[in-house]
C-alpha positions in Angstrom: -24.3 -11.5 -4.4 -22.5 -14.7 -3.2 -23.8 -17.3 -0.9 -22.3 -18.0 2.6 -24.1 -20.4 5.3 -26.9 -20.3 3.0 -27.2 -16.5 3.7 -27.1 -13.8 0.6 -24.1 -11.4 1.0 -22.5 -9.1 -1.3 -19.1 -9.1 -2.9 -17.6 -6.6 -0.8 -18.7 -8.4 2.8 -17.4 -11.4 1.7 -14.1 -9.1 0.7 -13.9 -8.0 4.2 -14.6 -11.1 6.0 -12.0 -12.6 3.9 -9.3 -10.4 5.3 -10.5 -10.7 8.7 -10.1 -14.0 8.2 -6.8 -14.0 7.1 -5.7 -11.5 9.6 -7.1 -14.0 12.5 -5.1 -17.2 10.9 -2.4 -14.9 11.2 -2.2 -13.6 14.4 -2.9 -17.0 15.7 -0.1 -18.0 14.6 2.0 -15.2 15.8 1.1 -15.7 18.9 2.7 -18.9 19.1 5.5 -19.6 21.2 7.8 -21.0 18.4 7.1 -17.6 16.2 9.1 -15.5 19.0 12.7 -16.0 19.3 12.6 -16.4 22.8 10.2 -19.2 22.7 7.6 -17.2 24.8 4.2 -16.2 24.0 3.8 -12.8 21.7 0.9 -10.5 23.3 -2.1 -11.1 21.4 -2.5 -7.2 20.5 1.3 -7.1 19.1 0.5 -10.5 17.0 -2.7 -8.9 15.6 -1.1 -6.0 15.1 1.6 -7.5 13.1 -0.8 -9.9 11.3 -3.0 -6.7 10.3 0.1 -4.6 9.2 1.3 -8.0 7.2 -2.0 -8.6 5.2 -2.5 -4.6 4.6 1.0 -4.8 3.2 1.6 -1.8 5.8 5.0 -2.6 7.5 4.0 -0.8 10.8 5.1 -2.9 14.0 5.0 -2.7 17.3 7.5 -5.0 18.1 10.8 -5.2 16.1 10.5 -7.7 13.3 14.7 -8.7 13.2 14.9 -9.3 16.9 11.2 -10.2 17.9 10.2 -13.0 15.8 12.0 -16.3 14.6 12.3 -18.1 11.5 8.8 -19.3 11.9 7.7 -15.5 12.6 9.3 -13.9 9.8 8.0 -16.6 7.5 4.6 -16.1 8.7 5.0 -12.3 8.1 6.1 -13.1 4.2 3.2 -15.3 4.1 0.7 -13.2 4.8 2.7 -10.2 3.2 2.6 -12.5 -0.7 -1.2 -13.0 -0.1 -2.1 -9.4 1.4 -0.1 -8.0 -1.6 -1.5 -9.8 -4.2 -5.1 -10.7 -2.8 -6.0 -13.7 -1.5 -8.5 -14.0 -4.4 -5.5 -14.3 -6.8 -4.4 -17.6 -5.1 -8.0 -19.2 -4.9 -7.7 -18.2 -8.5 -4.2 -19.9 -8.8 -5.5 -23.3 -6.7 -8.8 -23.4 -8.9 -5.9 -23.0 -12.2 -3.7 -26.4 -10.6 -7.4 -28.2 -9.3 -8.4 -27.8 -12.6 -11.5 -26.9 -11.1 -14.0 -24.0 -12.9 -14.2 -21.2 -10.1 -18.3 -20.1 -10.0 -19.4 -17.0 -11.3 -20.1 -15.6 -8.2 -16.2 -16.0 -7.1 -15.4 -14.8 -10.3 -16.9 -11.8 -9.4 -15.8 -11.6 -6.2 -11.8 -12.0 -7.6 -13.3 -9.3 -9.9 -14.6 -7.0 -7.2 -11.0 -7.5 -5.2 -8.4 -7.0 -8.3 -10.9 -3.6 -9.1 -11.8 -5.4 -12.9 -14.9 -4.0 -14.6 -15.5 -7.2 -16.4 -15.4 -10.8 -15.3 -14.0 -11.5 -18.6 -10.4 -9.8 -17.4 -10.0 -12.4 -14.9 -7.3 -13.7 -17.4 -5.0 -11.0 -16.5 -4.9 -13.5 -12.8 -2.2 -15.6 -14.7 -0.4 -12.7 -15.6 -0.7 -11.1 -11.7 0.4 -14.8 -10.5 3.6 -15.2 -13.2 4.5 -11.3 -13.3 4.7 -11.3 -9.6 6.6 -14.6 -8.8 8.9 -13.6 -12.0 9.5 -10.1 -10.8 10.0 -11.2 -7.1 12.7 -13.8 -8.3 14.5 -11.4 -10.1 14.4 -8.9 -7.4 15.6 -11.9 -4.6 18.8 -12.7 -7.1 19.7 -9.0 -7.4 19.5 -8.6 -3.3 21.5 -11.6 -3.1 24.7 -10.4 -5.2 24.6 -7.8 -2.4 24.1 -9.6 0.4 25.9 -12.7 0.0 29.2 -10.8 0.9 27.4 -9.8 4.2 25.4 -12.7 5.2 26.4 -15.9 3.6 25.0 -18.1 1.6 22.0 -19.3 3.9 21.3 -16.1 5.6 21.7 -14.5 2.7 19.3 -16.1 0.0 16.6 -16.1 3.1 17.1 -12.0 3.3 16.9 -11.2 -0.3 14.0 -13.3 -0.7 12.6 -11.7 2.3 13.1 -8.3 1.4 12.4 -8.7 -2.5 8.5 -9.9 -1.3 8.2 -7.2 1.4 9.3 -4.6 -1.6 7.2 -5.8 -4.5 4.3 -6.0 -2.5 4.8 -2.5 -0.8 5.0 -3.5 2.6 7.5 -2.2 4.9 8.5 -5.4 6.9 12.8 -5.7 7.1 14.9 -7.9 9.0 17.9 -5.3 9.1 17.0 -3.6 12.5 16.4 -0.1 11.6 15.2 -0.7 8.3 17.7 -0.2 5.5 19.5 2.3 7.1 22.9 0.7 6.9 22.5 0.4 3.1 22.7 4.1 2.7 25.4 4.2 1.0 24.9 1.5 -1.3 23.3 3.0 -4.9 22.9 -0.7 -5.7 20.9 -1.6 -3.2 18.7 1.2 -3.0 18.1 0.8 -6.5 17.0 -2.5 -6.8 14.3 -2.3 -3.9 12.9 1.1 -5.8 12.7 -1.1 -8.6 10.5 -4.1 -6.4 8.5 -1.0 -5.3 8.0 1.0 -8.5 7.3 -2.2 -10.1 4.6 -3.4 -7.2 2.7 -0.1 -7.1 2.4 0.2 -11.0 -0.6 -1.7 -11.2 -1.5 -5.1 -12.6 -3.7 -3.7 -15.5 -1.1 -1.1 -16.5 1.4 -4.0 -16.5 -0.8 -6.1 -19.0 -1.7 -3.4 -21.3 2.8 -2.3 -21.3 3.2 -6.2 -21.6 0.6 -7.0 -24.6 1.9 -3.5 -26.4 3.4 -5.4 -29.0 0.2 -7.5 -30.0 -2.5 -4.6 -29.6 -0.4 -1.4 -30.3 -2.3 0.7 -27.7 -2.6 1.6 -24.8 -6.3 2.0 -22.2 -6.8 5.3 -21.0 -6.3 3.9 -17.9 -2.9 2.7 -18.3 -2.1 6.6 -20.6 -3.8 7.8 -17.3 -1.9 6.0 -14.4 1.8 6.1 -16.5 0.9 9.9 -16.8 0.0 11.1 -13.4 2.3 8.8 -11.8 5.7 9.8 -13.5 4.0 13.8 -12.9 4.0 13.2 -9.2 7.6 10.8 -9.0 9.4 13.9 -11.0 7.1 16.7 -8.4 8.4 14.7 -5.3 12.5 14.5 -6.4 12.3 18.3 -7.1 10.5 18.9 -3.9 12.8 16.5 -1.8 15.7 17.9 -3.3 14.6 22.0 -2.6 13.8 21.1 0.8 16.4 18.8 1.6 18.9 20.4 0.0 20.1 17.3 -1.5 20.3 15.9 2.4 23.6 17.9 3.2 23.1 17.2 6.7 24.4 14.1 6.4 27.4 15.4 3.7 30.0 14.0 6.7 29.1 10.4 5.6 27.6 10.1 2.3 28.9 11.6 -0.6 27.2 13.0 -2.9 26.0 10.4 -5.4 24.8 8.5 -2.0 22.9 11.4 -0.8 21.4 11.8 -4.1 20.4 8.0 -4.5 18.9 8.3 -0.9 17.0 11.4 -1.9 15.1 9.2 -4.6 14.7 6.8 -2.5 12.8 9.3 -0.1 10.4 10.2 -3.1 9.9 6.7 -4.2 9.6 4.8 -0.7 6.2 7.0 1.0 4.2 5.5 -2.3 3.2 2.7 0.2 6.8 1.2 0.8 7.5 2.0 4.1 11.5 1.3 3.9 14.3 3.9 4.9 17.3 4.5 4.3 17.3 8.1 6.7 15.6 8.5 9.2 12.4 10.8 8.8 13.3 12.3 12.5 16.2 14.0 10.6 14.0 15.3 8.0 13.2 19.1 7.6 9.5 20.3 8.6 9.1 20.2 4.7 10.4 16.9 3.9 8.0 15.6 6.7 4.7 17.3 4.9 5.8 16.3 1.4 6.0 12.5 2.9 2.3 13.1 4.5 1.2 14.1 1.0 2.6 10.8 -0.8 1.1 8.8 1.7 -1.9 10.1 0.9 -1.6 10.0 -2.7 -0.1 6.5 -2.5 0.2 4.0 -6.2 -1.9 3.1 -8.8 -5.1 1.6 -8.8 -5.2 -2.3 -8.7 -1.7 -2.8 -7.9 0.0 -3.9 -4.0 -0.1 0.1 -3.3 -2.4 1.7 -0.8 -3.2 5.4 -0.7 -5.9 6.9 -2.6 -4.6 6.3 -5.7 -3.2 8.1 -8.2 -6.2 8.2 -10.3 -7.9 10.3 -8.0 -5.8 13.1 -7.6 -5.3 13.2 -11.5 -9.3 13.1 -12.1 -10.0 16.2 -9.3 -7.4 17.8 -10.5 -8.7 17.9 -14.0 -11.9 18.5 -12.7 -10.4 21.3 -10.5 -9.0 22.9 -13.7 -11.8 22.7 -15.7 -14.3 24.1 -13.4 -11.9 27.4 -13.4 -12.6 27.3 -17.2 -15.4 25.9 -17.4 -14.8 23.2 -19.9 -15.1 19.5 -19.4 -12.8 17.8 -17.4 -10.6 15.4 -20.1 -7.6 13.4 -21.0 -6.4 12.1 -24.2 -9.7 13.1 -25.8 -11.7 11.1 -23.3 -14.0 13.0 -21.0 -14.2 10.8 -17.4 -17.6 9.6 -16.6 -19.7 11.3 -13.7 -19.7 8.4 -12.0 -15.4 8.5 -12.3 -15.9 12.1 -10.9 -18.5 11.3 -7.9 -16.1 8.3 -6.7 -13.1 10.4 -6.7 -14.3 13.0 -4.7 -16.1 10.5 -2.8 -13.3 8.8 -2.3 -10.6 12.1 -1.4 -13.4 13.3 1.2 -14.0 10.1 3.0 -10.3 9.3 3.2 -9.3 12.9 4.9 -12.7 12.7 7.2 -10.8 9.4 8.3 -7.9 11.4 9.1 -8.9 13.7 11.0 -10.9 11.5 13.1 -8.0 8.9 13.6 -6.2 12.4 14.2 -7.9 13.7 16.8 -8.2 10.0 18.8 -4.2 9.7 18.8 -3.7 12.5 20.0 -6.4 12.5 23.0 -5.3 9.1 24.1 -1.3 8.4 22.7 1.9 9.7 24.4 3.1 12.1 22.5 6.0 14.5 22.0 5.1 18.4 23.8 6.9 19.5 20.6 6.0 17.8 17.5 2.7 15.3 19.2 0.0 16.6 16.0 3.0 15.7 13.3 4.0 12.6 15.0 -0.4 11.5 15.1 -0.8 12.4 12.0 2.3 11.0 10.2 0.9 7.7 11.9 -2.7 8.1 10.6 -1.6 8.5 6.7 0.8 5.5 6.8 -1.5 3.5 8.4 -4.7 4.6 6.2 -1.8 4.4 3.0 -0.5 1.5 3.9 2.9 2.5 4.0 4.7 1.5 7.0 6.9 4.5 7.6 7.1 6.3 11.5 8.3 9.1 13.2 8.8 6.6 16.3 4.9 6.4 17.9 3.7 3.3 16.8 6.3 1.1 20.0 4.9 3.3 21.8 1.0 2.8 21.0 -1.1 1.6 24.2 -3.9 -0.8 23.4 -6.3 1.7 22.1 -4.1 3.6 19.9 -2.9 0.1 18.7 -7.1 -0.6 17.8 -6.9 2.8 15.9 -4.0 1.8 13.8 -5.1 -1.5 13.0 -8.7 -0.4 11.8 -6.9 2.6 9.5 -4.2 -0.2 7.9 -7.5 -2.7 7.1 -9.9 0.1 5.9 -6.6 1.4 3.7 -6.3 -1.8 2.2 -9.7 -3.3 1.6 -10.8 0.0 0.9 -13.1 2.5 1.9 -15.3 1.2 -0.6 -15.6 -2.2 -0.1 -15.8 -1.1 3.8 -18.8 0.9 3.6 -20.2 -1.1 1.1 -20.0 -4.2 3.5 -21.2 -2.3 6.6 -24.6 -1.1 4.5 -24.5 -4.6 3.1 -25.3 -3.1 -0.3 -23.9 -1.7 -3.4 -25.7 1.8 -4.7 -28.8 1.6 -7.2 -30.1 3.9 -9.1 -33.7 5.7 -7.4 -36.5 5.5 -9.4 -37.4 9.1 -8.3 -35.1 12.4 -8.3 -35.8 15.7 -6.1 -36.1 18.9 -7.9 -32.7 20.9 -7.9 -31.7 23.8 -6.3 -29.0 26.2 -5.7 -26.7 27.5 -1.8 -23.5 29.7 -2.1 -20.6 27.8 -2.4 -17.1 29.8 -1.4 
C-alpha cells in the first residue's frame, strides 16, 4: 500500500491512475492546434484515442499518423510511445538515479509491481532496462538510417529512423510512411532490422539480464529457459504455418521475388507479437493467415518486456498442464514443477482475457459498421489487437463511431496495464489467503 492525498491505495490503483494520467497529459496535448498539421484543433476522441494507443504501445489510429499530425504530434506520439513501452516507473526510477534522491519503499514496490519483479531487490535490473533500451534503440535508429538516408535526406531522415526504431523496440505500431511499411516490401534490410527492434523489445527485460550476466553466473532462471523456450516454439509454429497457408505469399509473385516474399513472410510471423507494422496488407491474406494472426495476438511476447498479449508464459504453463492432466503427471519443465499459484494465474489469466473478447466482440459488432461479408472477422481482429496491444487492422478502426472508439480504448489500456492490475485496482485489493476453507466436492466435467 502507497499513500496518495493522505488516502491508503494499493500498488496496482496507483498503476492505473498513473496511466490515466499519462494518457490525459497526452491527449491534451494532441489536441492542440500546433500538434495537427493543419493548425486546427484534433477531436478530442481522435487525440485520446491516439494518446491511449501511444501509452499502450498499440499503434491503432483513427486518424493517419503521417498526414494528421505535425512535428509536434509525432513527437508527442514517440514520447508517450518510450514511456508506455518501458513504464513510466522506469523513468521515475531513472530521475530518482540523476536527483540522487533514494526512491521510498513503497515506490519501490510500486516500480516492482509495474516491471512484474518478485523482489524489490531486482529493482537493479532498472539501469539495465534504461541503458539496454536507449543502447538498442540507438542502434536500431543508425541501421534505419543507412536505409533511409537515400530516401529522405539527412534531416528527414535521422528523424524517421529514430522514429520508427522507438515505435519498433517498444512494440507499438505508430509509422510515418502512410500505409505502414508497405513500400519497404521489398527491402530484406529493412524488414530485418525492425524484426530485430521488435524481437528484441518483446524478449523481456528479465530474460535480457539473465542472457546479459551469462558470462558471470553461468545459468540461466527457469524463467528465462522458460520464455527463450516457448517463444522460439511458437516463432518456428508461426513461419511454418504462414508459409502452408500462404503459400510463401505467391499472390504477390508479380512484384516480389522470392527472397522478398520470403522475408515478408517472417515478417508476418514476427510483427502480430504486439508490433503492429506491415509490410502486406492483412486484407490480402488468406482466411488462414487471418486466424493464425488472431492467435498471435493473443499469445502476444514475454512477460515483463514492451509486448502485450497474454504472454507467452501462459500458454506454455496450460499447455504443460494440459498434457499432464492427459497423463496424469505433474505439469514440469527443466525439472521444476510450476507453483499452483503459477497454474491458477494462468488459467485465470487465459479465461478473463477471452471473456473480454467476446464481450468487446459482441459490442462491435452490435454498434460498428461493418462489412455484410467478413463484419465478425473484421470485430474480432480489432478486439485482439487492441486487447494485445498490437496495432494491426483489417480497416475498422477510421471507421469506429464514438462508442466503438470507447471500446477500443478500454481493451488497449486493460491489455497494457493488465487484467491484473485492472481488477486488482477496481476491488482496491490484492487476494489473501481465508482463514477458513469449504469442504470439497465433485460435478462432471466434459
Amino acid at each position: 500500500m502507497i499513500h496518495l492525498f493522505h488516502r491508503r491505495i494499493t500498488f496496482s490503483l496507483a498503476l492505473t491512475i498513473g496511466f490515466l494520467i499519462l494518457i490525459i497529459i497526452g491527449s491534451i496535448l494532441l489536441s492542440l492546434p500546433f500538434a495537427d498539421k493543419m493548425g486546427q484543433t484534433t477531436n478530442y476522441s481522435d487525440a485520446l484515442f491516439t494518446a491511449t494507443s501511444a501509452v499502450c504501445v498499440t499503434g491503432l489510429s483513427t486518424v493517419t499518423t503521417a498526414t494528421h499530425w505535425s512535428f509536434f504530434g509525432q513527437l508527442i506520439i514517440m514520447i508517450l510511445v518510450e514511456i508506455g513501452g518501458l513504464g513510466f516507473m522506469t523513468f521515475a526510477v531513472m530521475l530518482s538515479n540523476f536527483a540522487h534522491q533514494r526512491m521510498s519503499l513503497g515506490a519501490r514496490m510500486l516500480t516492482g509491481e509495474a516491471l512484474n519483479l518478485n523482489r524489490p531487490s531486482q529493482l537493479r535490473i532498472v539501469r539495465l532496462i534504461i541503458r539496454l533500451s536507449l543502447v538498442i534503440q540507438l542502434i536500431g535508429a543508425i541501421l534505419l538510417f543507412i536505409a533511409l538516408k537515400p530516401r529522405l535526406g539527412i534531416g528527414k531522415g535521422i528523424w524517421y529512423s529514430i522514429f520508427h526504431s522507438v515505435t519498433a523496440y517498444c512494440n507499438a505500431g505508430f509509422d510515418l510512411f502512410g500505409p505502414s511499411l508497405e513500400q519497404f516490401n521489398n527491402n530484406p534490410y529493412f524488414l530485418t532490422v525492425i524484426m530485430f527492434l521488435i524481437g528484441a523489445g518483446s524478449f523481456g527485460f528479465l530474460v535480457w539480464r539473465d542472457l546479459l550476466t551469462y558470462h558471470i553466473h553461468h545459468k540461466l532462471s527457469l524463467h528465462t529457459r522458460f520464455a527463450l523456450t516457448v517463444g522460439i516454439i511458437i516463432l518456428i509454429l508461426s513461419i511454418v504455418g504462414f508459409l502452408v497457408s500462404e503459400q510463401n505469399l505467391k499472390q504477390f509473385s508479380g512484384s516480389l521475388n522470392e527472397i522478398q516474399r520470403f522475408f515478408n513472410t517472417l515478417f508476418l510471423a514476427v510483427t502480430p507479437r504486439t508490433a503492429g507494422f506491415v509490410s502486406i496488407p492483412y486484407t490480402k491474406l488468406t482466411a488462414a493467415g487471418v486466424v493464425i494472426t488472431i492467435i498471435l495476438m493473443f499469445i502476444g511476447g514475454t512477460p515483463g518486456s514492451t509486448a502485450g498479449g497474454v504472454k507467452t508464459s501462459t500458454i506454455g504453463i496450460l499447455f504443460l498442464q494440459s498434457i499432464a492432466t492427459f497423463t496424469g503427471k505433474e505439469a514440469s519443465f527443466s525439472h521444476r514443477r510450476f507453483t499452483r499459484d503459477n497454474i491458477n494465474r494462468a488459467l485465470t489469466l487465459f479465461c478473463s482475457a477471452i471473456l473480454l473478447i467476446i464481450f468487446a466482440t459482441l459490442l462491435l459488432t452490435m454498434t460498428q459498421p461493418l462489412s455484410t461479408h467478413n463484419g465478425i472477422i473484421e470485430a474480432v481482429f480489432e478486439a485482439v489487437s487492441a486487447f494485445g496491444t498490437v496495432g494491426l487492422t483489417l480497416g475498422l478502426t477510421p471507421h469506429l463511431n464514438l462508442f466503438g472508439k470507447m471500446i477500443i480504448i478500454a481493451l488497449m489500456f486493460i491489455g497494457r496495464v493488465g487484467i491484473y492490475t485492472f481488477m486488482y485496482s477496481i476491488f482496491k485489493s490484492h487476494p489473501t489467503k481465508q482463514s477458513y476453507r469449504y469442504p470439497e466436492e465433485e460435478i462432471i466435467i466434459g
